[in-house]
Chimera marker file (.cmm) of the C-alpha trace (Angstrom):
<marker_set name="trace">
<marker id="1" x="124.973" y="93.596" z="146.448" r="1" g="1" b="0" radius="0.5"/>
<marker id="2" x="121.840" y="94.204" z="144.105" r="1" g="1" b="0" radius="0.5"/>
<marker id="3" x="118.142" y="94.356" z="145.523" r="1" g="1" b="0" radius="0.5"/>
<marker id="4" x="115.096" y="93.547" z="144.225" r="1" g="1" b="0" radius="0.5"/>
<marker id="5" x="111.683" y="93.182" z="145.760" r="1" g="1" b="0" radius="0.5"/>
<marker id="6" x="113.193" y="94.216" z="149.163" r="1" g="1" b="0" radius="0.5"/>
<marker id="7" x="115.712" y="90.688" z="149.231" r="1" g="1" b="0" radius="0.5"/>
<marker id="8" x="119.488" y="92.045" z="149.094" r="1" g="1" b="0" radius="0.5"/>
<marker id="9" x="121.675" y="89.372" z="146.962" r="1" g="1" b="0" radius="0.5"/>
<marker id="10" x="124.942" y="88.563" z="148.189" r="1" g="1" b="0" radius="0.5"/>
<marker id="11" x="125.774" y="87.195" z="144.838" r="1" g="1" b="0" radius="0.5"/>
<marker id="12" x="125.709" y="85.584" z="141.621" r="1" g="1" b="0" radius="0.5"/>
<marker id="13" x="126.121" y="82.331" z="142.731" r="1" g="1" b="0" radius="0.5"/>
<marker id="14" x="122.418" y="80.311" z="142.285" r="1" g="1" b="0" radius="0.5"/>
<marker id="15" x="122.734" y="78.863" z="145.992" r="1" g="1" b="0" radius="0.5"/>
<marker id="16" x="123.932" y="82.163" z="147.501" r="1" g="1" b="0" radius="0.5"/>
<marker id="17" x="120.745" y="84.042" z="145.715" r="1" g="1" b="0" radius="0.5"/>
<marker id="18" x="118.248" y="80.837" z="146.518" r="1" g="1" b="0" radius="0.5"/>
<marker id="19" x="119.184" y="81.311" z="150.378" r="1" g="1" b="0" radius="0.5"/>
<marker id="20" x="118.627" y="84.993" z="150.029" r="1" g="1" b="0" radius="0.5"/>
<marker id="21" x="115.463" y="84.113" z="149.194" r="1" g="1" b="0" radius="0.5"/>
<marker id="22" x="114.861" y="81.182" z="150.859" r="1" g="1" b="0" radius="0.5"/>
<marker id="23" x="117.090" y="80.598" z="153.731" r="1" g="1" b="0" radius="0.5"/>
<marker id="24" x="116.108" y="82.178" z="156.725" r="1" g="1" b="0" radius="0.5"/>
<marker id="25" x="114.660" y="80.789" z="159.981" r="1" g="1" b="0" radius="0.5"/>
<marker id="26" x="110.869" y="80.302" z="158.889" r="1" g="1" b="0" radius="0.5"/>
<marker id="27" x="110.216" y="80.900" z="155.596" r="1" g="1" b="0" radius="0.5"/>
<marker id="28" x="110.229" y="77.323" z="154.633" r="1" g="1" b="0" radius="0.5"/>
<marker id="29" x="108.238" y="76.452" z="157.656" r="1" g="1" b="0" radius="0.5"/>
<marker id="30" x="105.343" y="78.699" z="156.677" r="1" g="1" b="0" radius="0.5"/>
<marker id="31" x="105.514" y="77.477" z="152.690" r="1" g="1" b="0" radius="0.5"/>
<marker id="32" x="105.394" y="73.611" z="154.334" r="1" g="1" b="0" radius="0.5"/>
<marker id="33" x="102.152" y="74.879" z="156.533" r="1" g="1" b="0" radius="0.5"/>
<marker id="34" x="100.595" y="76.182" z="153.427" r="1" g="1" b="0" radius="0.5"/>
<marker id="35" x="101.579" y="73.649" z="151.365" r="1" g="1" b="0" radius="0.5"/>
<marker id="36" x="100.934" y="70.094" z="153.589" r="1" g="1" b="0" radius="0.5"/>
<marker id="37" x="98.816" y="72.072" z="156.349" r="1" g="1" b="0" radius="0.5"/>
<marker id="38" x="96.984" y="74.096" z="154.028" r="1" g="1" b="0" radius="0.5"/>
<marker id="39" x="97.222" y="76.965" z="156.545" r="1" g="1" b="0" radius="0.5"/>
<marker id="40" x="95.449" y="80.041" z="155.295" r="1" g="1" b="0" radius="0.5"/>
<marker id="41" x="94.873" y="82.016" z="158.285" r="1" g="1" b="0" radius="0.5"/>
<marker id="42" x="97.153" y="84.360" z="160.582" r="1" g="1" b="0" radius="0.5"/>
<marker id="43" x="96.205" y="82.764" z="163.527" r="1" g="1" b="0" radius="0.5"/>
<marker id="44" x="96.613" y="78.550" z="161.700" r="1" g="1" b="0" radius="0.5"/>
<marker id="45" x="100.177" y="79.777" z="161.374" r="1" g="1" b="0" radius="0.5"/>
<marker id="46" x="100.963" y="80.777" z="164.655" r="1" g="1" b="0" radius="0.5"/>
<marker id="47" x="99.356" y="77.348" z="165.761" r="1" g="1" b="0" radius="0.5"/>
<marker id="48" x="103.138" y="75.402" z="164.415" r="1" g="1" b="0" radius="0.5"/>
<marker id="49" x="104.942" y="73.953" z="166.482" r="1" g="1" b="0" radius="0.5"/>
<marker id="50" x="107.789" y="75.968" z="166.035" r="1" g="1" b="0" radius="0.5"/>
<marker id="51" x="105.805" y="78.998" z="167.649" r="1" g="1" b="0" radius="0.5"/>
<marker id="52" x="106.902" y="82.182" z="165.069" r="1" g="1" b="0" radius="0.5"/>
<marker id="53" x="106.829" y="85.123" z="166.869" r="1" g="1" b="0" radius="0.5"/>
<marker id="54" x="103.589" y="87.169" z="165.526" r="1" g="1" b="0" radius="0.5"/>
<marker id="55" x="106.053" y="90.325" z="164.207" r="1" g="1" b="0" radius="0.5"/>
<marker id="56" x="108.515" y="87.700" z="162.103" r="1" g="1" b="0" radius="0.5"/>
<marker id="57" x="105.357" y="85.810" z="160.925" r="1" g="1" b="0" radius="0.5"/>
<marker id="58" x="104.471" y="89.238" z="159.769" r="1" g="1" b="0" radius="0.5"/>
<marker id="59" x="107.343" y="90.499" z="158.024" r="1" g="1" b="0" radius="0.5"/>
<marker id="60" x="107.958" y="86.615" z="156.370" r="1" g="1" b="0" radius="0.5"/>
<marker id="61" x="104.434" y="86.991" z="154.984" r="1" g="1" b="0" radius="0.5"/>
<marker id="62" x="104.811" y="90.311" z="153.565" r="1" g="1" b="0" radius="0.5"/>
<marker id="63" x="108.426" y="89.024" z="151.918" r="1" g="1" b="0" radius="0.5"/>
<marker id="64" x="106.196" y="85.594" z="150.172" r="1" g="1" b="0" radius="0.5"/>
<marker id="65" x="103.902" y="88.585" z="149.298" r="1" g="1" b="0" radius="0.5"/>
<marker id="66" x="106.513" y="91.059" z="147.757" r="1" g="1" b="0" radius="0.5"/>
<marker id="67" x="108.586" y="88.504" z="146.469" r="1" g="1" b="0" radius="0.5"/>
<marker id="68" x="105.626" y="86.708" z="144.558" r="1" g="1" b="0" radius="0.5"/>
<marker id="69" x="105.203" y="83.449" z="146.535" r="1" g="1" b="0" radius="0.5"/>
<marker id="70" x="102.146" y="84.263" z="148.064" r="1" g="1" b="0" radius="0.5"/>
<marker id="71" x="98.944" y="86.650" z="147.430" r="1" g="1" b="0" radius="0.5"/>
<marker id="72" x="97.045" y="88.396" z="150.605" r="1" g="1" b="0" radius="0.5"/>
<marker id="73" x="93.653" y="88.759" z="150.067" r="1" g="1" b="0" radius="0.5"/>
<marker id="74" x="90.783" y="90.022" z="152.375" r="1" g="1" b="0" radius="0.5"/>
<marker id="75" x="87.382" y="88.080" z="153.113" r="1" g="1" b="0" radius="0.5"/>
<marker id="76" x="84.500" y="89.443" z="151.542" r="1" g="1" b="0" radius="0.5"/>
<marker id="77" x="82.284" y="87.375" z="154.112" r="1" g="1" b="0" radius="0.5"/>
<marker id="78" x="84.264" y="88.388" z="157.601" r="1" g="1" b="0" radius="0.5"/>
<marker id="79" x="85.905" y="91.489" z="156.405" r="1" g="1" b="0" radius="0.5"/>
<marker id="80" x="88.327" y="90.912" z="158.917" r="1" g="1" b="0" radius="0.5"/>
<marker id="81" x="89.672" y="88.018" z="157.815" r="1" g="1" b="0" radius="0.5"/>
<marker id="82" x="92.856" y="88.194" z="155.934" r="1" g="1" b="0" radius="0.5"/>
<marker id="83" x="93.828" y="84.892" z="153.409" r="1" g="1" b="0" radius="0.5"/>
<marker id="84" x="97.288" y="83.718" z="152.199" r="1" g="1" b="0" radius="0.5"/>
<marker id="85" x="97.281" y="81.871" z="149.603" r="1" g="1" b="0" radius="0.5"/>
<marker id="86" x="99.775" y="79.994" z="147.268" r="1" g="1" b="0" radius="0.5"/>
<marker id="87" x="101.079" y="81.464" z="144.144" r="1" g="1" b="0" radius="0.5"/>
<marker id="88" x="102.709" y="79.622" z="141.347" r="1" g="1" b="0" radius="0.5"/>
<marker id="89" x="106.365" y="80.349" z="142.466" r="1" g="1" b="0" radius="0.5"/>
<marker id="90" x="105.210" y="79.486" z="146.296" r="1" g="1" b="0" radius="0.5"/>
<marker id="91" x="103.927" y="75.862" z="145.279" r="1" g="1" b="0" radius="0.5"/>
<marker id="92" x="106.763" y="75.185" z="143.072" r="1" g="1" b="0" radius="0.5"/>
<marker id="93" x="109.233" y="75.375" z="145.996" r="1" g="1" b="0" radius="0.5"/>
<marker id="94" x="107.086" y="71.512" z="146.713" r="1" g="1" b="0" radius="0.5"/>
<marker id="95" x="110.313" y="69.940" z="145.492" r="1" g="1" b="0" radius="0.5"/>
<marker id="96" x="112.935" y="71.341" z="147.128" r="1" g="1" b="0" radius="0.5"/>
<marker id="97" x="111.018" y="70.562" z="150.577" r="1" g="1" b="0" radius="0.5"/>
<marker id="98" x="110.262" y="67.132" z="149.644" r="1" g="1" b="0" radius="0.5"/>
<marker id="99" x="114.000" y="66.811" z="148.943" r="1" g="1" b="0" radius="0.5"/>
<marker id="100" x="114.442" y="68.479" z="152.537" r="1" g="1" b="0" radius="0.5"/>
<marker id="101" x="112.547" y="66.291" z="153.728" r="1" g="1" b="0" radius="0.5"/>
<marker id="102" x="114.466" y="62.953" z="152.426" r="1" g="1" b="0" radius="0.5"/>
<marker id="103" x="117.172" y="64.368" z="153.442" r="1" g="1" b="0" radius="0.5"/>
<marker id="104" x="116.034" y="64.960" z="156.701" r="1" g="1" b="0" radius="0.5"/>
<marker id="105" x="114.559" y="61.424" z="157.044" r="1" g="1" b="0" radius="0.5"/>
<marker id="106" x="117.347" y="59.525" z="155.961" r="1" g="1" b="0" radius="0.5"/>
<marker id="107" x="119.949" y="61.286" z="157.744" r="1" g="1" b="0" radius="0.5"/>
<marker id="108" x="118.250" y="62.617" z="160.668" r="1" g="1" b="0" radius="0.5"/>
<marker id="109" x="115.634" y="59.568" z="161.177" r="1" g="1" b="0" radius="0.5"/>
<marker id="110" x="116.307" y="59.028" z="165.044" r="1" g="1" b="0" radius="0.5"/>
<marker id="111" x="115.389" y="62.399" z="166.040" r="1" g="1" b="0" radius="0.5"/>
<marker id="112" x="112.415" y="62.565" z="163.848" r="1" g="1" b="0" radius="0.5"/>
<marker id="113" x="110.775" y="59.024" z="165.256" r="1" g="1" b="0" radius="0.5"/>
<marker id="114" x="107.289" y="58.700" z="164.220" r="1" g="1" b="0" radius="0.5"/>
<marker id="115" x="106.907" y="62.424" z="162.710" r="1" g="1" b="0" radius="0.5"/>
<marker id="116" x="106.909" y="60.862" z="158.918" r="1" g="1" b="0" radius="0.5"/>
<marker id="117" x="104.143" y="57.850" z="158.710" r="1" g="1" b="0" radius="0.5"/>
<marker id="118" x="106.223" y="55.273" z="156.548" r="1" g="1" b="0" radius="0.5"/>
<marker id="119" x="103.582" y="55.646" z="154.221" r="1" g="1" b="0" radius="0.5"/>
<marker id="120" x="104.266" y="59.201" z="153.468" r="1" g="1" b="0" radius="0.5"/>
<marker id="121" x="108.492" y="58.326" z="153.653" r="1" g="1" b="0" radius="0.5"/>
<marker id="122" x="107.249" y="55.115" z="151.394" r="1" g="1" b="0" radius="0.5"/>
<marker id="123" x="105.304" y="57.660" z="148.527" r="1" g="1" b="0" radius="0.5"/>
<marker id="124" x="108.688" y="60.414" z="148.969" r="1" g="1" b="0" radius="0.5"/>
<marker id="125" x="111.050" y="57.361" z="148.013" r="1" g="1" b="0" radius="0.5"/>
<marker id="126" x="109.770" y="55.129" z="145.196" r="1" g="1" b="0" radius="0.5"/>
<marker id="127" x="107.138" y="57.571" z="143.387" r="1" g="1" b="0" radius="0.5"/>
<marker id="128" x="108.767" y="61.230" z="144.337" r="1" g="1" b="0" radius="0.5"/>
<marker id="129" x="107.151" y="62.820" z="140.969" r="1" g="1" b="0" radius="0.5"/>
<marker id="130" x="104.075" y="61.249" z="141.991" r="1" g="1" b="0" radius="0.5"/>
<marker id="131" x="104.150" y="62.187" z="145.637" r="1" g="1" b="0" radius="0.5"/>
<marker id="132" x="105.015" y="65.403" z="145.194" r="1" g="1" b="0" radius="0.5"/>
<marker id="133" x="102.528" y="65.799" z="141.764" r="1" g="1" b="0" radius="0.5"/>
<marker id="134" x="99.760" y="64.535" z="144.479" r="1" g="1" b="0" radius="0.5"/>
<marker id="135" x="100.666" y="66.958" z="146.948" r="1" g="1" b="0" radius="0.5"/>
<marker id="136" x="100.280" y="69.800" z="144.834" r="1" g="1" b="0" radius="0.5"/>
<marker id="137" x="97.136" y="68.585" z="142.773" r="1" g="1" b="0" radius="0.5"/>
<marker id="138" x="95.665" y="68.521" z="146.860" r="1" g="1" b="0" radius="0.5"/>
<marker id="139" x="96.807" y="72.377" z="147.511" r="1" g="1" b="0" radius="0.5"/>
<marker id="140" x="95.017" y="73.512" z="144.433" r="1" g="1" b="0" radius="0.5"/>
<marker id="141" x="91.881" y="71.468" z="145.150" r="1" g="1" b="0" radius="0.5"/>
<marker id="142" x="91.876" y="73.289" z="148.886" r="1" g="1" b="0" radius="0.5"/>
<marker id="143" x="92.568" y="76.757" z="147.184" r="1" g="1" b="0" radius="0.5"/>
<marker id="144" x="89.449" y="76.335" z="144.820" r="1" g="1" b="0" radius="0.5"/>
<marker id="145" x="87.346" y="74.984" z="147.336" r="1" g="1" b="0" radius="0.5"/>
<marker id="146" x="88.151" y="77.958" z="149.335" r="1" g="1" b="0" radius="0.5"/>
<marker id="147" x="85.245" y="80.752" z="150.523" r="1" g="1" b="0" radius="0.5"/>
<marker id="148" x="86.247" y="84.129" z="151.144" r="1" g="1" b="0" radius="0.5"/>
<link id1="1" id2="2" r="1" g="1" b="0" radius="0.2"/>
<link id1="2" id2="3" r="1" g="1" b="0" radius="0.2"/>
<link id1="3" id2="4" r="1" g="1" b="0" radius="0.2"/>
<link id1="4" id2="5" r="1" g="1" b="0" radius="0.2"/>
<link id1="5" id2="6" r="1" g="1" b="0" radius="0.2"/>
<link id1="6" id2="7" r="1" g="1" b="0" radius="0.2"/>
<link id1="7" id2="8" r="1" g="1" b="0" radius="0.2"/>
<link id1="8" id2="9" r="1" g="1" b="0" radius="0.2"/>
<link id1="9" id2="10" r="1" g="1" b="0" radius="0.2"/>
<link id1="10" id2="11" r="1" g="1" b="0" radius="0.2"/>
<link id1="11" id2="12" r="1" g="1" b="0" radius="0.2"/>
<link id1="12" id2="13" r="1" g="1" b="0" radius="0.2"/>
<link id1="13" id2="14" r="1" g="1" b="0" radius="0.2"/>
<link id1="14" id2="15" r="1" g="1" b="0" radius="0.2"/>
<link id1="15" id2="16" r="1" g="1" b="0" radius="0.2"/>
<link id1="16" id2="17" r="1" g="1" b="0" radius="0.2"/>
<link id1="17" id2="18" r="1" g="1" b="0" radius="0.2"/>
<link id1="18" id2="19" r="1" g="1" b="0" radius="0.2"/>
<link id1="19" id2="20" r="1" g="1" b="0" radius="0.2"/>
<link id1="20" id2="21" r="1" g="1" b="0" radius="0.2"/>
<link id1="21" id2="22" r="1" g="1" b="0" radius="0.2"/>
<link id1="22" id2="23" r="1" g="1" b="0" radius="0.2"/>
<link id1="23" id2="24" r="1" g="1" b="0" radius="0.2"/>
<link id1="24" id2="25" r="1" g="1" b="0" radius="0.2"/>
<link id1="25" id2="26" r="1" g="1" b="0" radius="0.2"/>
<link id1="26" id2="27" r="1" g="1" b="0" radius="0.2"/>
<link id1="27" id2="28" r="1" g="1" b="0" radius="0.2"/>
<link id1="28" id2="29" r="1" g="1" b="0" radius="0.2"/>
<link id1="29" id2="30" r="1" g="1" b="0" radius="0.2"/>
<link id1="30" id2="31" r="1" g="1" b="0" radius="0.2"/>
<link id1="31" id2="32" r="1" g="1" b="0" radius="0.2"/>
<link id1="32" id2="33" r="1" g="1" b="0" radius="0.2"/>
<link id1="33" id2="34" r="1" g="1" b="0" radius="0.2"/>
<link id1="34" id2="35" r="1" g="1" b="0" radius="0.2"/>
<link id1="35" id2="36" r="1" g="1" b="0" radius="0.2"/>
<link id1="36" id2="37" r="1" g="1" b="0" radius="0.2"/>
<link id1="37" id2="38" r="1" g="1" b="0" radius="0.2"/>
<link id1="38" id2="39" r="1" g="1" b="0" radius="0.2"/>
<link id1="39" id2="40" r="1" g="1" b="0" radius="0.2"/>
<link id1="40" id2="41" r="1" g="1" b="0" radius="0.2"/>
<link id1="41" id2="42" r="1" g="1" b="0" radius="0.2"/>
<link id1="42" id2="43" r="1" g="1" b="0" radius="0.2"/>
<link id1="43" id2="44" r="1" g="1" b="0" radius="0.2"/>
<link id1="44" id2="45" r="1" g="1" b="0" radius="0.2"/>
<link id1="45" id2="46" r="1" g="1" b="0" radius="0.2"/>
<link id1="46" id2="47" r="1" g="1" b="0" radius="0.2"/>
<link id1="47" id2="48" r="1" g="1" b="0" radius="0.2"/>
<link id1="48" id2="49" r="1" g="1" b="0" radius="0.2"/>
<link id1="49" id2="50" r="1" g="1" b="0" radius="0.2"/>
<link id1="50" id2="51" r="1" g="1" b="0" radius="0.2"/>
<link id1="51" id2="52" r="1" g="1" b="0" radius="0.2"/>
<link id1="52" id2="53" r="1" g="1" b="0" radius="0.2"/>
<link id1="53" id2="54" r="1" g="1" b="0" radius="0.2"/>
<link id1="54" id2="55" r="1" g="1" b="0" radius="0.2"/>
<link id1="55" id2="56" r="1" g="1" b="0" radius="0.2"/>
<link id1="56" id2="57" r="1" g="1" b="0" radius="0.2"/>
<link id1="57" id2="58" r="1" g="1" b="0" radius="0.2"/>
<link id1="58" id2="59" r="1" g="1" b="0" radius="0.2"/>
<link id1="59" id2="60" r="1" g="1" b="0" radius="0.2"/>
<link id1="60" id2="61" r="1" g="1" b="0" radius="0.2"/>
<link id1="61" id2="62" r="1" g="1" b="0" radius="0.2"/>
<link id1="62" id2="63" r="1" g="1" b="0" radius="0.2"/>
<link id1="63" id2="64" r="1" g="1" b="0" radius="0.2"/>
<link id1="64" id2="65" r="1" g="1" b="0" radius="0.2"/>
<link id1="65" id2="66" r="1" g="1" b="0" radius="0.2"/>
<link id1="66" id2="67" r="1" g="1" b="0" radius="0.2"/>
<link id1="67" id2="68" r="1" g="1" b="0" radius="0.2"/>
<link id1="68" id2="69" r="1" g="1" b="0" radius="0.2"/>
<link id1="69" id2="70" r="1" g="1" b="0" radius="0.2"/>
<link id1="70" id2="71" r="1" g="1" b="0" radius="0.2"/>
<link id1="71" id2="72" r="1" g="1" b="0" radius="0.2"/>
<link id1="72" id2="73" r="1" g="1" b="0" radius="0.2"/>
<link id1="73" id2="74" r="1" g="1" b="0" radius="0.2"/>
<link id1="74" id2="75" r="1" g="1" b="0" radius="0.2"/>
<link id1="75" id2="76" r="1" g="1" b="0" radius="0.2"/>
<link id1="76" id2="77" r="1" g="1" b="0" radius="0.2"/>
<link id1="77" id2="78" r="1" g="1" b="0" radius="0.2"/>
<link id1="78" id2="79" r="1" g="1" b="0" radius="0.2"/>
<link id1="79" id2="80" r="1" g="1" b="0" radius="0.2"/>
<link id1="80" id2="81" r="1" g="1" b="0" radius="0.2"/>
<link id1="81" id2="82" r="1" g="1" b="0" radius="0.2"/>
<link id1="82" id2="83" r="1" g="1" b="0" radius="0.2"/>
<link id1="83" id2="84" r="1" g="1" b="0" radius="0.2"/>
<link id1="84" id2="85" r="1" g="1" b="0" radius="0.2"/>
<link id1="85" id2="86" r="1" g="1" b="0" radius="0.2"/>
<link id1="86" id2="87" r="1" g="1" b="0" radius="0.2"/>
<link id1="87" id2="88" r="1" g="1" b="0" radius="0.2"/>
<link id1="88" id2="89" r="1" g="1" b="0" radius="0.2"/>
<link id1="89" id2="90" r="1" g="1" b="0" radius="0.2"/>
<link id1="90" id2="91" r="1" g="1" b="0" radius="0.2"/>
<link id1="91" id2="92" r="1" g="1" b="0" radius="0.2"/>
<link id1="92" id2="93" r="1" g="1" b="0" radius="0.2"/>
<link id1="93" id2="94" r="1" g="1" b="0" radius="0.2"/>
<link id1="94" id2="95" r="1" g="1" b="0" radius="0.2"/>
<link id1="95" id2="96" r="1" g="1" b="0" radius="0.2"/>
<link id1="96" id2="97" r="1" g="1" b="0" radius="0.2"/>
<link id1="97" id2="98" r="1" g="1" b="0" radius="0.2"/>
<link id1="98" id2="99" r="1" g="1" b="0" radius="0.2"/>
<link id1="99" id2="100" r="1" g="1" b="0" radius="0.2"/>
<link id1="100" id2="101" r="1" g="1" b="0" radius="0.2"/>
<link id1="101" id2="102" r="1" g="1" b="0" radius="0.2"/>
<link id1="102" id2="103" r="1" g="1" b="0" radius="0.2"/>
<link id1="103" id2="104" r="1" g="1" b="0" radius="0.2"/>
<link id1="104" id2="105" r="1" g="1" b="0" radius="0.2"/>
<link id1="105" id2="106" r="1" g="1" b="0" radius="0.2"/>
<link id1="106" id2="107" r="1" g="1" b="0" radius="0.2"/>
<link id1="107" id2="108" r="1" g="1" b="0" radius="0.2"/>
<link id1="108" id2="109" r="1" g="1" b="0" radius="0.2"/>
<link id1="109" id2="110" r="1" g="1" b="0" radius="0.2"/>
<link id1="110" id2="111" r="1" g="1" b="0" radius="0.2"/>
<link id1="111" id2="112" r="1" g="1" b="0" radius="0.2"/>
<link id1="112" id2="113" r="1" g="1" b="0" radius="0.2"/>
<link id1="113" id2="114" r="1" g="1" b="0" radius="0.2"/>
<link id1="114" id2="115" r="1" g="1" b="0" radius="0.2"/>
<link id1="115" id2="116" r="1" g="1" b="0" radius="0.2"/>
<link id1="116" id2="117" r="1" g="1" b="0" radius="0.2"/>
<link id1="117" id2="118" r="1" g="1" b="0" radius="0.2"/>
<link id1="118" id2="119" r="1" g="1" b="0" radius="0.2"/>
<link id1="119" id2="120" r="1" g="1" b="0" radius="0.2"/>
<link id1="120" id2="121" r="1" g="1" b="0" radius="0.2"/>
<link id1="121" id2="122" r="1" g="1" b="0" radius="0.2"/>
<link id1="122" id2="123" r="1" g="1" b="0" radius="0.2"/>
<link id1="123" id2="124" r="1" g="1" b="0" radius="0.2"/>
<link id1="124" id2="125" r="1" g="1" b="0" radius="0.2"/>
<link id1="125" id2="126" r="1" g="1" b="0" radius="0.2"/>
<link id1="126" id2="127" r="1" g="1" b="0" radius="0.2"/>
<link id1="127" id2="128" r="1" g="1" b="0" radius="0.2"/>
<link id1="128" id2="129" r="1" g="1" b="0" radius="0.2"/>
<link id1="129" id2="130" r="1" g="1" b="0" radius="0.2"/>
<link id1="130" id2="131" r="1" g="1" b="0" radius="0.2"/>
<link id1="131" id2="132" r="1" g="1" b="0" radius="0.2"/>
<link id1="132" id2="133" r="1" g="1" b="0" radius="0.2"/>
<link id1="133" id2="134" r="1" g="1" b="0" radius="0.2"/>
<link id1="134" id2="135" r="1" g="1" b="0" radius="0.2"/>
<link id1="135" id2="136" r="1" g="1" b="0" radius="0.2"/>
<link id1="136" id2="137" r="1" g="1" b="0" radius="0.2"/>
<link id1="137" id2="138" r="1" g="1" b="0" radius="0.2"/>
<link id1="138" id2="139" r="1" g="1" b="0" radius="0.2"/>
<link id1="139" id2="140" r="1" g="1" b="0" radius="0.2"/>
<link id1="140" id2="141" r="1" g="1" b="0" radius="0.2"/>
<link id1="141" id2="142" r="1" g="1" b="0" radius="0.2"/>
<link id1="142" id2="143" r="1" g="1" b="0" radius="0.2"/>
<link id1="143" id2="144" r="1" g="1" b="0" radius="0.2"/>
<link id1="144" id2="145" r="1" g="1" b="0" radius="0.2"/>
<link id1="145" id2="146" r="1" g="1" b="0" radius="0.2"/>
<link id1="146" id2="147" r="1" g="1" b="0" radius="0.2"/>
<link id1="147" id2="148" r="1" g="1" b="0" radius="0.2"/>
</marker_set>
């Protein structure tokens, strides 16, 4: 097993090391809040649905941080105010969640009733490049029009 930036691979093998990274219970969830949500805040994140327990939202945040996917930075208005933003490496996981999501849609549609407008699942299926090109060109508008 090698380490780097405190993830421990398992393997070689590209899916194996991607899961490492990637695959645990909420890391995806807080990339798709930054990402769609454009959650910036400690607090926005623990407003999900899926209710992450403050400590693991912790520790995941610190991991996007160490590993690259995200940068911390503190207001200089409200000291106390703490900002995650995306980094390169953090947006460009955009594809693999909007192939997720497909997935997810297509396979899964009954449980997910009216959580995907069928304009968004309409976008995701004949323009994906587009969609997801859009979807990123929105993050990086938010992040510049961001005050710290």
């Amino acid at each position: 097993m090698e380490e780097e930036n405190n993830i421990t691979f398992r393997s070689l093998c590209p899916i194996a090391t991607g899961l490492d990274v990637l695959g645990d219970k909420w890391t995806l969830l807080i990339l798709r809040d930054m990402i769609f949500g454009h959650k910036k805040l400690f607090n926005e994140f623990k407003e999900s649905p899926e209710k992450v327990p403050s400590k693991m939202l912790s520790n995941r945040l610190r991991k996007l941080e160490n590993i690259g996917f995200i940068t911390r930075t503190k207001g200089e208005i409200n000291k106390k105010s703490v900002y995650y933003l995306l980094e390169k490496k953090g947006l460009d996981t955009l594809p693999l969640i909007v192939e997720l999501m497909l997935f997810t849609t297509e396979f899964y549609y009954d449980h997910l009733g009216d959580t995907y407008t069928l304009d968004v699942q309409t976008k995701m299926k004949t323009d994906k490049a587009k969609y997801i090109r859009d979807v990123g060109l929105k993050y990086k508008e938010f992040q510049k029009s961001l005050v710290f």
